[in-house]
Structures are given as structure tokens and as C-alpha cells.
VEXKEDO-596762 format. One record per atom (N, C-alpha, C, O): residue number from 1; residue in three letters; atom name; z, y, x. Coordinates in steps of 0.02 Angstrom, whole numbers, plus 50000, padded with zeros to 5 digits. Layout:
# VEXKEDO-596762
@num->NUM; residu->ALA; atome->CA; c3->Z; c2->Y; c1->X
...
This chain:
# VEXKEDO-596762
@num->1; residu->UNK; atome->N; c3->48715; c2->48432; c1->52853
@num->1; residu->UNK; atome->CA; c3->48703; c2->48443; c1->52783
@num->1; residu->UNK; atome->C; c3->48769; c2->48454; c1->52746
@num->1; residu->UNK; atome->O; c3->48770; c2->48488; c1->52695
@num->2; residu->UNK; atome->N; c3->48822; c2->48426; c1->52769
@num->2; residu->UNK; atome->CA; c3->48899; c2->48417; c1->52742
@num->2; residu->UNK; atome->C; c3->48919; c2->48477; c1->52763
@num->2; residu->UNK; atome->O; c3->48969; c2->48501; c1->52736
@num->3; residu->UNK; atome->N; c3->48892; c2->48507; c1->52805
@num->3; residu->UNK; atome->CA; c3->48932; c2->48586; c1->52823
@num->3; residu->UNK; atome->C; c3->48895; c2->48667; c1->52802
@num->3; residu->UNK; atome->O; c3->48912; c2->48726; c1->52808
@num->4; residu->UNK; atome->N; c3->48833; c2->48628; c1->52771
@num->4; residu->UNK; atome->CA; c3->48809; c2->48679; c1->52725
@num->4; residu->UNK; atome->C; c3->48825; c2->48667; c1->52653
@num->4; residu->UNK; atome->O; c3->48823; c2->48715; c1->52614
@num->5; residu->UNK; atome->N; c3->48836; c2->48625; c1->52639
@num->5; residu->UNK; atome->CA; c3->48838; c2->48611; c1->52553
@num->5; residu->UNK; atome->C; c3->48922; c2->48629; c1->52552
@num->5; residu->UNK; atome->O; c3->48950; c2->48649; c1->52502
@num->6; residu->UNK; atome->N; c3->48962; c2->48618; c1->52628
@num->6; residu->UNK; atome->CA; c3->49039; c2->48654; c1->52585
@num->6; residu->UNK; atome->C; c3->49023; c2->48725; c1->52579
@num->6; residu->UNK; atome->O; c3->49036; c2->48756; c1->52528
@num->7; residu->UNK; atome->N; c3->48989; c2->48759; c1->52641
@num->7; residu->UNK; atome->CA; c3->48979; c2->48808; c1->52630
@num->7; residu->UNK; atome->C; c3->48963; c2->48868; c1->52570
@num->7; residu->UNK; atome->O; c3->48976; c2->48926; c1->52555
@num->8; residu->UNK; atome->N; c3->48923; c2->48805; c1->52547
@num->8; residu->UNK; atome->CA; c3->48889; c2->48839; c1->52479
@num->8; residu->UNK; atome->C; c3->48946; c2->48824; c1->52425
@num->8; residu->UNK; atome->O; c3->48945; c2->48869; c1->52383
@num->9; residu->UNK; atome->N; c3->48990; c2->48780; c1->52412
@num->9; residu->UNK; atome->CA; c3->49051; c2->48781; c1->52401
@num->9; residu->UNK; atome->C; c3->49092; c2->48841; c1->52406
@num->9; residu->UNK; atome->O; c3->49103; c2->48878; c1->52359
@num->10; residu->UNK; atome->N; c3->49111; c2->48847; c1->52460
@num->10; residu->UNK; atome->CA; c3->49158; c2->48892; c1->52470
@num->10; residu->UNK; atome->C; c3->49130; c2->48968; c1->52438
@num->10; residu->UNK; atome->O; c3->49170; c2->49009; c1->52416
@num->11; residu->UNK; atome->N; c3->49066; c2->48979; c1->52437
@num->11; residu->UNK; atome->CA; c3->49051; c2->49044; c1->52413
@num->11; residu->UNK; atome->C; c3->49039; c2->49050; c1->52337
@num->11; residu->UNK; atome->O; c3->49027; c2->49105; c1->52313
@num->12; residu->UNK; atome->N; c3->49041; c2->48993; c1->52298
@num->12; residu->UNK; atome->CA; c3->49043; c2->48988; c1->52233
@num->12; residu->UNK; atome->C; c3->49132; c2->48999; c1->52228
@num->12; residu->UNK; atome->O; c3->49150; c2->49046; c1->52193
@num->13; residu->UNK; atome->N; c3->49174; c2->48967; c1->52254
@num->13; residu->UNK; atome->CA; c3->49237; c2->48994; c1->52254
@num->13; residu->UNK; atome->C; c3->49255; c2->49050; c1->52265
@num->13; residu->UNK; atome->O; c3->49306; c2->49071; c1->52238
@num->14; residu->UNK; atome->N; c3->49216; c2->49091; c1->52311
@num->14; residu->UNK; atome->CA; c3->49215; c2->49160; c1->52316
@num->14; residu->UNK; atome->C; c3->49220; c2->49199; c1->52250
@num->14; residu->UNK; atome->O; c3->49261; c2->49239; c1->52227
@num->15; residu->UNK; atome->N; c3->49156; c2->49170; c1->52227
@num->15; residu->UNK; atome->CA; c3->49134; c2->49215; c1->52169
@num->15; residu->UNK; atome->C; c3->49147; c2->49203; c1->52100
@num->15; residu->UNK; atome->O; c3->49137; c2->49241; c1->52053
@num->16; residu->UNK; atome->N; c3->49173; c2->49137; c1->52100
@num->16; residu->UNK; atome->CA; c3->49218; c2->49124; c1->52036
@num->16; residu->UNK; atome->C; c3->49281; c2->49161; c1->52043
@num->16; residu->UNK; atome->O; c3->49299; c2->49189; c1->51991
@num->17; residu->UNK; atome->N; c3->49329; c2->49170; c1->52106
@num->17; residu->UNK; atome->CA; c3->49396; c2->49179; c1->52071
@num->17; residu->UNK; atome->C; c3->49363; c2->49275; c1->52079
@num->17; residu->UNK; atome->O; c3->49385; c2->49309; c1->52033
@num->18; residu->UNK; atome->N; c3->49327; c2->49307; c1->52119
@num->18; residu->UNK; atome->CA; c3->49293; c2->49385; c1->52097
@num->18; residu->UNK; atome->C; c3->49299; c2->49373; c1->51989
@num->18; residu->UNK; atome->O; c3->49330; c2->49400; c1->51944
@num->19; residu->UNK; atome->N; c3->49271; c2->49341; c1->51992
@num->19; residu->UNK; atome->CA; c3->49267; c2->49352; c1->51905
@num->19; residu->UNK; atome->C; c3->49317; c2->49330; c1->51882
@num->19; residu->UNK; atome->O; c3->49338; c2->49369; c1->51840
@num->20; residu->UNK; atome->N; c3->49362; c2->49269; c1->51889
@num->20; residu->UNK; atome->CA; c3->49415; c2->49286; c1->51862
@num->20; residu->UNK; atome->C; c3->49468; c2->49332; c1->51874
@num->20; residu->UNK; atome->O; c3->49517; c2->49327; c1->51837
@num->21; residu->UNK; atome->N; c3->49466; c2->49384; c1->51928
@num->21; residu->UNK; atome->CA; c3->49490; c2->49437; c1->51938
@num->21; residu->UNK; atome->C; c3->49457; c2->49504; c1->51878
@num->21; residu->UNK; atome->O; c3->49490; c2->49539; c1->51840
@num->22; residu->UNK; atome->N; c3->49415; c2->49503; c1->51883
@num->22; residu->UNK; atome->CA; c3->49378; c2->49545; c1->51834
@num->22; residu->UNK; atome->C; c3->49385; c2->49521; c1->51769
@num->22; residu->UNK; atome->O; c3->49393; c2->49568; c1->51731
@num->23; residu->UNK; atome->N; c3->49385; c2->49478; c1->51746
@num->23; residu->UNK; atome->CA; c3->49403; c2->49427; c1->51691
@num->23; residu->UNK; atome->C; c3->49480; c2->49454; c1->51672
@num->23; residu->UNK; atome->O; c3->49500; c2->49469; c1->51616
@num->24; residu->UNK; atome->N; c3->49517; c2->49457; c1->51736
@num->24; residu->UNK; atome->CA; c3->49605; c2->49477; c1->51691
@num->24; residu->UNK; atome->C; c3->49597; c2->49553; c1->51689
@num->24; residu->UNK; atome->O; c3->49633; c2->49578; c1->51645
@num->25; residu->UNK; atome->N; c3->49564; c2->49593; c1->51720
@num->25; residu->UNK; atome->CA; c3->49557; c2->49645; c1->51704
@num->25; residu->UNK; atome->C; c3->49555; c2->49664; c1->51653
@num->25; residu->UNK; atome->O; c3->49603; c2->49692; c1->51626
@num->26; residu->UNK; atome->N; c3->49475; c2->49651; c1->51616
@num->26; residu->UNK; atome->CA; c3->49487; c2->49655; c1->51577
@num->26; residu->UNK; atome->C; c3->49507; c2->49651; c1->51510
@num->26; residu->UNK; atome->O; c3->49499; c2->49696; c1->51468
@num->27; residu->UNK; atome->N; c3->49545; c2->49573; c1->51499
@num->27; residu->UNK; atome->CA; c3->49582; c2->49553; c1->51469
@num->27; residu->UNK; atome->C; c3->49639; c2->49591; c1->51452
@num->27; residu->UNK; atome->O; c3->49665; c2->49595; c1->51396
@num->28; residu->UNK; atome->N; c3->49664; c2->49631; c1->51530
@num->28; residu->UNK; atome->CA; c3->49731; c2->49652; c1->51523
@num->28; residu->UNK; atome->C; c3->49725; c2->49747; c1->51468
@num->28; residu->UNK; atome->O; c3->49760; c2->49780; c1->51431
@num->29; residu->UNK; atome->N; c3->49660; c2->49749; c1->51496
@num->29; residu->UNK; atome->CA; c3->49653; c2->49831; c1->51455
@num->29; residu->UNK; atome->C; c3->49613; c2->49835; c1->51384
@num->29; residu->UNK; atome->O; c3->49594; c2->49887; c1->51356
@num->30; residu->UNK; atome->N; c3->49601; c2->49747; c1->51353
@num->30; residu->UNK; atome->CA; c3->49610; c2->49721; c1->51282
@num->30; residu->UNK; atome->C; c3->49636; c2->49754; c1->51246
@num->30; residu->UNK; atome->O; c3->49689; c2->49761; c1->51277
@num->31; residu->UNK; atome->N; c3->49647; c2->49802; c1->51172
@num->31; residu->UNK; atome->CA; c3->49704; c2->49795; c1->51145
@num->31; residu->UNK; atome->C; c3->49698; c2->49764; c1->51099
@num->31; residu->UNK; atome->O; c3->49751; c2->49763; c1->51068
@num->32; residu->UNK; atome->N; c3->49642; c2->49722; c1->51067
@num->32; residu->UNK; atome->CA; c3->49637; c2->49655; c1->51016
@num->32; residu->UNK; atome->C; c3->49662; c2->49692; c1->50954
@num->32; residu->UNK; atome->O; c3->49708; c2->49677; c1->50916
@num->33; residu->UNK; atome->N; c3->49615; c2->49752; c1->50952
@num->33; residu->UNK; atome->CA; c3->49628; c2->49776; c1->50887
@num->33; residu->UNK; atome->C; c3->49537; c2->49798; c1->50822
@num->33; residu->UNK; atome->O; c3->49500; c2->49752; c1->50806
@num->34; residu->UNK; atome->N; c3->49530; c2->49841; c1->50809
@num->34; residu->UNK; atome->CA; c3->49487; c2->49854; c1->50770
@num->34; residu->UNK; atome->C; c3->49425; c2->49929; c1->50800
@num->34; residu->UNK; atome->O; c3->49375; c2->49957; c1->50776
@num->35; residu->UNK; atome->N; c3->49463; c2->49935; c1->50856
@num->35; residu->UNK; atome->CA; c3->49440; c2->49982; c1->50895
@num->35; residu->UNK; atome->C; c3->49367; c2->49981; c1->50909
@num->35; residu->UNK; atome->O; c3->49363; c2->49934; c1->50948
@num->36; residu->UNK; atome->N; c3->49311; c2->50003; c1->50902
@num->36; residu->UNK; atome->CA; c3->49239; c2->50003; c1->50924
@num->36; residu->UNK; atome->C; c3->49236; c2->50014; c1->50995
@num->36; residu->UNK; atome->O; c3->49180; c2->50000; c1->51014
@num->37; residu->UNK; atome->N; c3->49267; c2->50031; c1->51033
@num->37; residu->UNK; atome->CA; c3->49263; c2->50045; c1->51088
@num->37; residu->UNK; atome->C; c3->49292; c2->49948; c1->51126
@num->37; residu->UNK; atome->O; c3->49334; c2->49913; c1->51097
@num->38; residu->UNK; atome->N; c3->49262; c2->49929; c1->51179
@num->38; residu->UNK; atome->CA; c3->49291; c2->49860; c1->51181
@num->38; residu->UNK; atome->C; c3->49278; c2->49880; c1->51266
@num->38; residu->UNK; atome->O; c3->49229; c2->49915; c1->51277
@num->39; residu->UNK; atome->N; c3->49316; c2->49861; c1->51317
@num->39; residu->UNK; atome->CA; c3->49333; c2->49857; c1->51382
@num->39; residu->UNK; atome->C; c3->49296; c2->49800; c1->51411
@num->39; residu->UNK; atome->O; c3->49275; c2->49806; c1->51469
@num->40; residu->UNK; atome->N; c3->49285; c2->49748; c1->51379
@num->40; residu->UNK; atome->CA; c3->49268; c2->49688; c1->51387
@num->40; residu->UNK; atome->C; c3->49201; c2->49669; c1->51391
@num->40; residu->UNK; atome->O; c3->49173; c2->49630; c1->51430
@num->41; residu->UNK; atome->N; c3->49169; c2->49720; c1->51320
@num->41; residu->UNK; atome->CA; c3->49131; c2->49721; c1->51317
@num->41; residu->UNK; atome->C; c3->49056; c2->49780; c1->51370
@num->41; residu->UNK; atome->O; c3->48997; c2->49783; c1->51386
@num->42; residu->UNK; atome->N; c3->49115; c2->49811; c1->51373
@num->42; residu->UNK; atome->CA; c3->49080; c2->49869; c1->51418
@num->42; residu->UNK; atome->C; c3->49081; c2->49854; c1->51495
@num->42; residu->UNK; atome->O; c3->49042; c2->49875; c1->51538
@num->43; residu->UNK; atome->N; c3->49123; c2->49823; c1->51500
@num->43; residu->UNK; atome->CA; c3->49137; c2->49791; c1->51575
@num->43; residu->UNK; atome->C; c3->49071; c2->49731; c1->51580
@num->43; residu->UNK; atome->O; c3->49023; c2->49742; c1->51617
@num->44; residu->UNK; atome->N; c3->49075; c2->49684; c1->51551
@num->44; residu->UNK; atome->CA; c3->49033; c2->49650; c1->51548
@num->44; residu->UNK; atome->C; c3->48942; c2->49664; c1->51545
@num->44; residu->UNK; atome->O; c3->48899; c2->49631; c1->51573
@num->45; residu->UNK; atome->N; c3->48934; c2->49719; c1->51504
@num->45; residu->UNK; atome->CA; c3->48880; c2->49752; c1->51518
@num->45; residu->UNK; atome->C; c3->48860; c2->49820; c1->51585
@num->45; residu->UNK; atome->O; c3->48814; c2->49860; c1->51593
@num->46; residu->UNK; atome->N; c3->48923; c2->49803; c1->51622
@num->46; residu->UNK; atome->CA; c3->48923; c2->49837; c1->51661
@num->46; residu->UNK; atome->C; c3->48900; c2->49934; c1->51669
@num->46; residu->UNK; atome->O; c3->48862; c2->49974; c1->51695
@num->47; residu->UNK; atome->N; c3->48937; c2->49928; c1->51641
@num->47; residu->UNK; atome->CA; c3->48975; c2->49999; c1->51597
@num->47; residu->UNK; atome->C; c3->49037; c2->50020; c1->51623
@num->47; residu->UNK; atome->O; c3->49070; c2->49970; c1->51639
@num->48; residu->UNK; atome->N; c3->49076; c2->50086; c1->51637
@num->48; residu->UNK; atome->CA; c3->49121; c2->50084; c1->51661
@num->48; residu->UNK; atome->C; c3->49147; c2->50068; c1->51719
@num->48; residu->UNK; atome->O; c3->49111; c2->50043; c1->51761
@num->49; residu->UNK; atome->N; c3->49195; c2->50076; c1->51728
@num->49; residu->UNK; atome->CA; c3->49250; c2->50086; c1->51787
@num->49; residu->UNK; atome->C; c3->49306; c2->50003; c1->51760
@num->49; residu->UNK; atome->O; c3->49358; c2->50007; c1->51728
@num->50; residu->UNK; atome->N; c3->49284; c2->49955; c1->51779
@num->50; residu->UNK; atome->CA; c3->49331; c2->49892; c1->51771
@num->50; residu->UNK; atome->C; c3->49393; c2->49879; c1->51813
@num->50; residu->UNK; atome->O; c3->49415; c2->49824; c1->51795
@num->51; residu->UNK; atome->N; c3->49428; c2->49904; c1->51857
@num->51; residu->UNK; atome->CA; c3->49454; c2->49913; c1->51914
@num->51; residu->UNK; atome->C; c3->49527; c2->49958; c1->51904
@num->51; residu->UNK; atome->O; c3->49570; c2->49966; c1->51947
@num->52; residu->UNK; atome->N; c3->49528; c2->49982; c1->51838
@num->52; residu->UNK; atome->CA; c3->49557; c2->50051; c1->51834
@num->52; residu->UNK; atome->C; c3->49573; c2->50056; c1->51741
@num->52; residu->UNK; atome->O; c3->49522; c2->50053; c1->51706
@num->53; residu->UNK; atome->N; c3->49627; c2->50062; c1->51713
@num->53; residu->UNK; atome->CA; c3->49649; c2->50062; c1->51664
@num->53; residu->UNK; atome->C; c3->49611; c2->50111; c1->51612
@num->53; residu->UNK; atome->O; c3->49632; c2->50116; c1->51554
């Protein structure tokens, strides 16, 4: 039971640091301005190319 529950562990770690990879993405192509267009937002609705400036 201890070697399935790390298991299931380890793949939530998988998939947490996946999103915080996607997370600095697109943070990083932010420009935190007044712009209607939002990266963050479109990424998140899964929209776009997140991967790529």
C-alpha cells in the first residue's frame, strides 16, 4: 500500500512542477500592462501556443 500511495505521490509531483513550468511561462510573456490581449489568460483557457514567446 506504501508503494502505491508514493507512487501516486510522485505523479502529483510530476504534474505540479508541468504547471509550474507552464505557470513561468506564462508569467514570463506577461507584460502587466492594459493590453486586452492576456497570455495567461489564453494559456489557461487553453488557447494558443504556451511554449513559445
Amino acid at each position: 500500500m506504501a508503494v502505491a500511495h508514493r507512487a501516486s505521490i510522485d505523479q502529483k509531483i510530476v504534474e505540479l512542477r508541468a504547471m509550474r513550468e507552464s505557470l513561468r511561462d506564462l508569467n514570463e510573456r506577461c507584460h502587466g500592462d492594459d493590453r486586452p490581449e492576456c497570455p495567461i489568460l489564453d494559456g489557461l483557457a487553453g488557447e494558443g501556443n504556451t511554449t513559445s514567446p
